[in-house]
Structures are given as C-alpha cells and as structure tokens.
TILUM-594955 format. One record per atom (N, C-alpha, C): residue in three letters; x, z, y. Coordinates in pm, whole numbers, padded with zeros to 5 digits, always signed. Atoms other than C-alpha are relative to their C-alpha. Layout:
N
alaXZY
...
END
This chain:
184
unk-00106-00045-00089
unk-00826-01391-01572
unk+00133-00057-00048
unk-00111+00061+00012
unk-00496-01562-01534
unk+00108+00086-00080
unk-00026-00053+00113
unk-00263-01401-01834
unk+00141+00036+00097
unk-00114-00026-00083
unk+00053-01366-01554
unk-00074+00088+00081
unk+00082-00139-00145
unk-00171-01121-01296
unk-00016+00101-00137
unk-00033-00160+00103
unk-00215-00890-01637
unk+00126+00026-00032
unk-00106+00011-00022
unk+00108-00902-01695
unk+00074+00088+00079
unk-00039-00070-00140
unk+00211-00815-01352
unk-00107+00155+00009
unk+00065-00123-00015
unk-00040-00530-01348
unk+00067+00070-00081
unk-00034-00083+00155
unk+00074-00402-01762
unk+00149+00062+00114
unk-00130-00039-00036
unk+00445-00397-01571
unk-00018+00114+00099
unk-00016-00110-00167
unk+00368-00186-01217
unk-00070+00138-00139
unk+00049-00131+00089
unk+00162+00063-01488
unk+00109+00060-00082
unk-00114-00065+00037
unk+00454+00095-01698
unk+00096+00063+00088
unk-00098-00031-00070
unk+00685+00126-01418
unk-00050+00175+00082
unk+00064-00091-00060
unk+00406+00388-01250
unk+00024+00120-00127
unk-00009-00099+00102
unk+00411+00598-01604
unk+00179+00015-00005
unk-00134+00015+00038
unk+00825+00577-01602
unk+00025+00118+00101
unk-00007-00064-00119
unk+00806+00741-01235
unk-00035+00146-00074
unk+00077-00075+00044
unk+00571+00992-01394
unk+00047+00111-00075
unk-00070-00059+00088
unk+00768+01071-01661
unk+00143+00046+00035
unk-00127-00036-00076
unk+01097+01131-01444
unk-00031+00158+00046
unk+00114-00108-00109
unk+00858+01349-01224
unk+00015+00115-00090
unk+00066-00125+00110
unk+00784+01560-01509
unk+00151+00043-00097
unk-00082-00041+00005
unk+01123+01577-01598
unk+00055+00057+00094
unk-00119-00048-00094
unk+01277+01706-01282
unk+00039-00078+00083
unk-00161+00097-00069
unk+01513+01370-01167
unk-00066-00055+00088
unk+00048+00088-00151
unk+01276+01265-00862
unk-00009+00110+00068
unk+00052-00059-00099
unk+01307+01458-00552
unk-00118+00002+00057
unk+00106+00021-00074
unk+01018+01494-00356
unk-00139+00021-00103
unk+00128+00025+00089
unk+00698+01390-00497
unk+00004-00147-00032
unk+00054+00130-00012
unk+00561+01076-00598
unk-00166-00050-00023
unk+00174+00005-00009
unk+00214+00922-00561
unk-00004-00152-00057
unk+00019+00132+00100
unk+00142+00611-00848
unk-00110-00043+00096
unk+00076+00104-00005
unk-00098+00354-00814
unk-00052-00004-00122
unk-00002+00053+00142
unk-00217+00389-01181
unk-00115+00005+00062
unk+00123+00006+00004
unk-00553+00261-01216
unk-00065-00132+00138
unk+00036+00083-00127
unk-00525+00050-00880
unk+00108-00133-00044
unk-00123+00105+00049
unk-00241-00233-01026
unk-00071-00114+00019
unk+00049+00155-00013
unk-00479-00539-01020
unk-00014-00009+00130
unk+00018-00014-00129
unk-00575-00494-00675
unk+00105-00123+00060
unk-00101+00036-00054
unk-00227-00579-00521
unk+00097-00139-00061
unk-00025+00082+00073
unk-00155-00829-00805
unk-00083-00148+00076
unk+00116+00144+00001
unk-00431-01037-00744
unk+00002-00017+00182
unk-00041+00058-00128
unk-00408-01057-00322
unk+00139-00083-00022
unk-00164+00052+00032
unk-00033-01124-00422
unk-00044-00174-00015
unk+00060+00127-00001
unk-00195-01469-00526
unk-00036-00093+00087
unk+00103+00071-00081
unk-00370-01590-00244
unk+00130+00013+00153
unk+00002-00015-00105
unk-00085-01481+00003
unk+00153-00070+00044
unk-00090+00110-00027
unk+00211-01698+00153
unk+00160+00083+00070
unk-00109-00098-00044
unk+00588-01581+00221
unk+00033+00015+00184
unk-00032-00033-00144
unk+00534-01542+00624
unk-00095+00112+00043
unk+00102-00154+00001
unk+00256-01263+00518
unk+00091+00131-00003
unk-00042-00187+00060
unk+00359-00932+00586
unk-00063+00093-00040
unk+00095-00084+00020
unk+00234-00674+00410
unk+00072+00160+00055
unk+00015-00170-00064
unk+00152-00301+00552
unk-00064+00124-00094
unk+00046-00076+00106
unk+00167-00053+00268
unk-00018+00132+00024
unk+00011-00157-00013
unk+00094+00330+00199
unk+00118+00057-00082
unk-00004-00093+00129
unk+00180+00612-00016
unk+00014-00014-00123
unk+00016+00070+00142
unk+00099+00445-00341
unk+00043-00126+00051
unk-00058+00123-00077
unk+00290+00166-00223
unk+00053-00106-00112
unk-00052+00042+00110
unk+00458+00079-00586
unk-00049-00114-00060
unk+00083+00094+00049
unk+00223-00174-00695
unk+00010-00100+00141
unk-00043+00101-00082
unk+00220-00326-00366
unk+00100-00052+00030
unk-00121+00051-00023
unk+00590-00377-00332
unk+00029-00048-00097
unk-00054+00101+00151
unk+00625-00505-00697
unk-00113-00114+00055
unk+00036+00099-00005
unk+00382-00737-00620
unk+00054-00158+00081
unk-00036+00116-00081
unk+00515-00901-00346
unk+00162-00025+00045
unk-00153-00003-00022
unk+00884-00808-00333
unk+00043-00021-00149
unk-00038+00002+00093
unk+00893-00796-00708
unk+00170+00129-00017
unk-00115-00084-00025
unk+01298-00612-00693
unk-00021+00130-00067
unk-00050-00152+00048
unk+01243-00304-00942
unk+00057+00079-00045
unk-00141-00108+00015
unk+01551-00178-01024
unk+00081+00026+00131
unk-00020-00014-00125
unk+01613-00199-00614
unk-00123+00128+00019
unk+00098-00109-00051
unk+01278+00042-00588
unk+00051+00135-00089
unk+00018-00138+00085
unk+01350+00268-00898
unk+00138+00025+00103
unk-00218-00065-00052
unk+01758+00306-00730
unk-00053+00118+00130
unk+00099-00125-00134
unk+01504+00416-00379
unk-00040+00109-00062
unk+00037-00140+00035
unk+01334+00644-00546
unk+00033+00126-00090
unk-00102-00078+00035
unk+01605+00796-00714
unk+00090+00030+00081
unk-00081-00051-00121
unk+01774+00859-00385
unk+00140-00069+00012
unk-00121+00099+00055
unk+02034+00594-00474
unk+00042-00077+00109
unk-00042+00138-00133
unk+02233+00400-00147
unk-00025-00109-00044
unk-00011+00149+00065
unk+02224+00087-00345
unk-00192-00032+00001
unk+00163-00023+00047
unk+01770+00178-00308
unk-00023-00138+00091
unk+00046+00110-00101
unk+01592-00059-00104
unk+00026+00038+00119
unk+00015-00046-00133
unk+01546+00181+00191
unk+00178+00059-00016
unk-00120-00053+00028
unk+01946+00309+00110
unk-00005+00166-00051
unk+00008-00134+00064
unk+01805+00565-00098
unk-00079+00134+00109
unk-00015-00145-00126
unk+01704+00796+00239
unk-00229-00015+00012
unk+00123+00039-00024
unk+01326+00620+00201
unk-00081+00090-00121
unk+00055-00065+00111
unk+01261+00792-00140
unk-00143-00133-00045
unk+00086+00045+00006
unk+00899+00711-00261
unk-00108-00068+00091
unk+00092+00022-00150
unk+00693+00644+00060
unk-00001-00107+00109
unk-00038+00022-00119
unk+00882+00516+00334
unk+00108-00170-00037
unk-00118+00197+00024
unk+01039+00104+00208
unk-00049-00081+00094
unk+00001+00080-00105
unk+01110-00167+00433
unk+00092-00103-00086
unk-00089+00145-00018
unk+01243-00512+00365
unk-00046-00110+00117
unk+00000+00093-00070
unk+01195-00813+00506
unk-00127+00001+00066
unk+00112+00059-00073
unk+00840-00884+00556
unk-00131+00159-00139
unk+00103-00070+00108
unk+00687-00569+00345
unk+00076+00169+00066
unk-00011-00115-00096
unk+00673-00213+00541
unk-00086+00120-00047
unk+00095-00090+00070
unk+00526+00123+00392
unk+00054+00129+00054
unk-00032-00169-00019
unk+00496+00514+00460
unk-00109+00057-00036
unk+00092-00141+00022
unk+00308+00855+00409
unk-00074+00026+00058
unk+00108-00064-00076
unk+00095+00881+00692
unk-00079-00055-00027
unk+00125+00068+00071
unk-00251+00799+00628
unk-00078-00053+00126
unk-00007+00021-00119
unk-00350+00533+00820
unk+00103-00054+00115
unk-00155-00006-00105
unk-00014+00513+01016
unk+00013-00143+00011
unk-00018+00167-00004
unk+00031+00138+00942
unk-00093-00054+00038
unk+00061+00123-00029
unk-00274-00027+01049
unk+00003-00047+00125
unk-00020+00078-00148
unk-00238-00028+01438
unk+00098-00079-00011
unk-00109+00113+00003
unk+00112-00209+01341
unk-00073-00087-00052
unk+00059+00119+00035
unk-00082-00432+01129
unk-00098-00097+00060
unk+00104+00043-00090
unk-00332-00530+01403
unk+00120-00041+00051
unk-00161+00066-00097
unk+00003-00565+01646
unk+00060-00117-00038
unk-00073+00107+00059
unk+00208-00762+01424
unk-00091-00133-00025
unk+00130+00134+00008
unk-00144-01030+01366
unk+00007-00028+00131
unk+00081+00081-00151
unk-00225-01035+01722
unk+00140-00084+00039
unk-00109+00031-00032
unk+00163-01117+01814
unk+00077-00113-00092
unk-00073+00090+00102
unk+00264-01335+01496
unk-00076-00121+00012
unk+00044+00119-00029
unk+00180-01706+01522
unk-00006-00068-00172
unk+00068+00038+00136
unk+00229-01767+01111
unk-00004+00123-00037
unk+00031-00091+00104
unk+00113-01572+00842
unk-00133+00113+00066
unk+00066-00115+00015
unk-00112-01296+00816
unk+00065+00120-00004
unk-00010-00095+00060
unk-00109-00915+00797
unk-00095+00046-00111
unk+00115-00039+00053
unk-00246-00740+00509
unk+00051+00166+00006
unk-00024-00113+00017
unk-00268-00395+00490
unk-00094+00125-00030
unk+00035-00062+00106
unk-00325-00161+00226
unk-00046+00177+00054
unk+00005-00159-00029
unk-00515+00228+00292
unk-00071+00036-00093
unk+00083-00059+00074
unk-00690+00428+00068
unk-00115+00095+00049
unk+00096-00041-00036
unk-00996+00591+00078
unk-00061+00126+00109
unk-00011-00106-00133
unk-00899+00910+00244
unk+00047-00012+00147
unk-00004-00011-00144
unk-00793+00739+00542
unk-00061-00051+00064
unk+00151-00004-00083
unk-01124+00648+00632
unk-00052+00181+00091
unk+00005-00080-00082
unk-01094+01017+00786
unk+00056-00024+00124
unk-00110+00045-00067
unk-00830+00861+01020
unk-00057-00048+00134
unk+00069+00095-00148
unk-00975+00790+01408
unk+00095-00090+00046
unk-00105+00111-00047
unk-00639+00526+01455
unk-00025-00085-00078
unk+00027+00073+00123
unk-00725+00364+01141
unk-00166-00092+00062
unk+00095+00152-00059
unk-01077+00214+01313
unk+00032+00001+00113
unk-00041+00025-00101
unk-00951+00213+01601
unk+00090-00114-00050
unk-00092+00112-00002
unk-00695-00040+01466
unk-00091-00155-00074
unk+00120+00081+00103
unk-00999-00243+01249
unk-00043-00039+00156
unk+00093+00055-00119
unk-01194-00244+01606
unk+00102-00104+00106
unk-00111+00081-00104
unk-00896-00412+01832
unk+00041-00131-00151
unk+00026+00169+00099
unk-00828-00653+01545
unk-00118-00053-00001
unk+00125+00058-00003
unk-01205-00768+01519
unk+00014-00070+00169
unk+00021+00019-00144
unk-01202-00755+01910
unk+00097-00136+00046
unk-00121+00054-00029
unk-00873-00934+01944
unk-00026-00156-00118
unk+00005+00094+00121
unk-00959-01174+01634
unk+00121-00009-00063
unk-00147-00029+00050
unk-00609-01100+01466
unk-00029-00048-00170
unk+00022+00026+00172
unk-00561-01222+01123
unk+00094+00068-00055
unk-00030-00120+00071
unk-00500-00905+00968
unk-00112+00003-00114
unk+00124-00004+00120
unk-00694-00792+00602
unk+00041+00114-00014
unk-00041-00181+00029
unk-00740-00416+00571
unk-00099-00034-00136
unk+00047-00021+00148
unk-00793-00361+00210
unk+00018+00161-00026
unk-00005-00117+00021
unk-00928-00008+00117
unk-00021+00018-00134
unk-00023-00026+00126
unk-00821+00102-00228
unk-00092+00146-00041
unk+00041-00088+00005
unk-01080+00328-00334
unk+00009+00049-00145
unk+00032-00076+00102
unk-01009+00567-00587
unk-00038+00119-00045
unk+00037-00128+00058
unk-01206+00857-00547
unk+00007+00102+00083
unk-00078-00159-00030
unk-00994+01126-00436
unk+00067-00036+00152
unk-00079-00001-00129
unk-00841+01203-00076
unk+00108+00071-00052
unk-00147-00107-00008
unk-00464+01333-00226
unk-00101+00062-00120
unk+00094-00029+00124
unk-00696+01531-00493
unk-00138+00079+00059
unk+00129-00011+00005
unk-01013+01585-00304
unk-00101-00091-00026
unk+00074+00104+00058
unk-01288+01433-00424
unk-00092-00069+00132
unk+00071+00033-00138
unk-01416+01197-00109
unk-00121+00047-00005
unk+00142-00030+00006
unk-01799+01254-00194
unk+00003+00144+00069
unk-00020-00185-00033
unk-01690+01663-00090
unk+00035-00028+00178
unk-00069-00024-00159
unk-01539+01535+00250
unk-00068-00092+00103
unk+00018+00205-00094
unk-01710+01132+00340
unk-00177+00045-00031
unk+00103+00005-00006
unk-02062+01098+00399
unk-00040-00151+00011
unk+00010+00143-00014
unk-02242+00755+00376
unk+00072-00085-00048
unk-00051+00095+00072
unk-02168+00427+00213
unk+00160-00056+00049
unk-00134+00096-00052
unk-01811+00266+00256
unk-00086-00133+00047
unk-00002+00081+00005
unk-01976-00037+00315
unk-00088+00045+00134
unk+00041-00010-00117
unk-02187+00076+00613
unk+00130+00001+00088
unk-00158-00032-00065
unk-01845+00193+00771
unk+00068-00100+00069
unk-00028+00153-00085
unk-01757-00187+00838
unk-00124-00050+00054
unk+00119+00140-00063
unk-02079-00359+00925
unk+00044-00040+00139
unk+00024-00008-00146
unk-02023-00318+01311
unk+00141-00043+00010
unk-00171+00096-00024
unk-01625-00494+01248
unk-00023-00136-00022
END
C-alpha cells in the first residue's frame, strides 16, 4: 500500500480522535459522528477520482471531506461553529458544502441528488458515500434503481460498519448486503 494513503488515513484518525476529545470535553455543540475505523475507504477512492467528481457525503462525512477537499482547519473552524467554518460555522458537523463536495444527516438523503447530478452532468462522476443503516432507506434504492435504469455514472459506496447509529444491523437487516444489489 502506497505510504501517502496511510498517511492520509493516520491524519483523518487523528483529526477524528481530536473531535472526540473536544466532544468529551464540552466545546462541540451538537453531536458528532467520526469515521474512526472507516479512514482508508475514502482515502483510497480519493485516488482513482478526478477534480470534476463530485462527491455526496453523510454523517461521518470527516474522512470524506479531508480526503478530497483536504482544508482542516476550515472543517475543525465548522465544527466549532466558527463563521470563518466551511459551511460559515451554521453547518456544524453534518451539513458541508463547497465546491464540488456536499454532505448531511439524513440517511440516505443524498443519493437521489447523486443519481440527478450523474444523469445531468456531462464530466465527472458522482460518488456517494451511505452507511449501512441506510440500506433501511426506500429513496436510497430507489435512487440506485433510476441510476442503473438511467445508466448515470454515479458510485454508491456503502460503508459498512456494523451498527445503524448504535444498533447492531444483524438486530434490524436480514440477508446478505451483497444480495441487496444483484438486481442493480
């Protein structure tokens, strides 16, 4: 493995334990939801993907926006509620937007845009990032089935780690993830 993608992962983990440790002090409003354990993931697409790609992030979004926006003393300022943040501080943890890189809290919520923005964009790709619990989500294949249908060059990447928020999927999902696509 290329010694710059660990690297880039070691950093979003530190930066994810920094959050953590704020958290647990008090100085972050809200909540926040890391990416620890998921950091290569978003590293390693980061590689393969070209600056007219937009990406369509979640919740755990931190790893994906360092990857491809890099800017983290612009994210920590966001999620310290800071005007000078990316989103002008009002986005917190969840909710960032720049140029070509778009994220929020709903689960799910981004992929019909990410189908939209493929079928309608002439360069680049979408990619866009959900986690495992929003395989509960009926907009979420619904947005997989109209991209397939549509042939959109969109990449839904499902980050599975387990847990829906802190249920354990096996308690809520039935059947393989990998059956789940065959028929896309």
């Amino acid at each position: 493995m290329n010694l710059e993608i660990l690297k880039k992962a070691l950093f979003i983990r530190k930066f994810e334990q920094k959050l953590l440790d704020l958290f647990s002090q008090g100085k972050l409003n809200g909540t926040v939801h890391t990416c620890v354990g998921q950091e290569l993931t978003p590293v390693v697409v980061e590689e393969y993907l070209i600056e007219e790609d937009m990406i369509f992030s979640n919740h755990r979004g931190h790893g994906h926006f360092l990857s491809h926006c890099g800017r983290e003393t612009d994210l920590m300022k966001e999620i310290l509620g800071r005007r000078d943040g990316v989103s002008c501080g009002i986005g917190g943890s969840q909710h960032l937007r720049v140029s070509n890189f778009i994220s929020n809290g709903i689960q799910g919520g981004l992929a019909p845009l990410a189908a939209g923005h493929a079928f309608d964009s002439e360069r680049g790709i979408s990619v866009c990032y959900v986690g495992d619990g929003t395989l509960g989500e009926g907009q979420f294949y619904e947005a997989i089935n109209l991209a397939r249908v549509f042939e959109c060059g969109v990449i839904y990447i499902v980050e599975n780690n387990g847990y829906a928020q802190s249920t354990k999927t096996c308690h809520v999902s039935q059947g393989s993830l990998k059956s789940r696509f065959e028929g896309f």
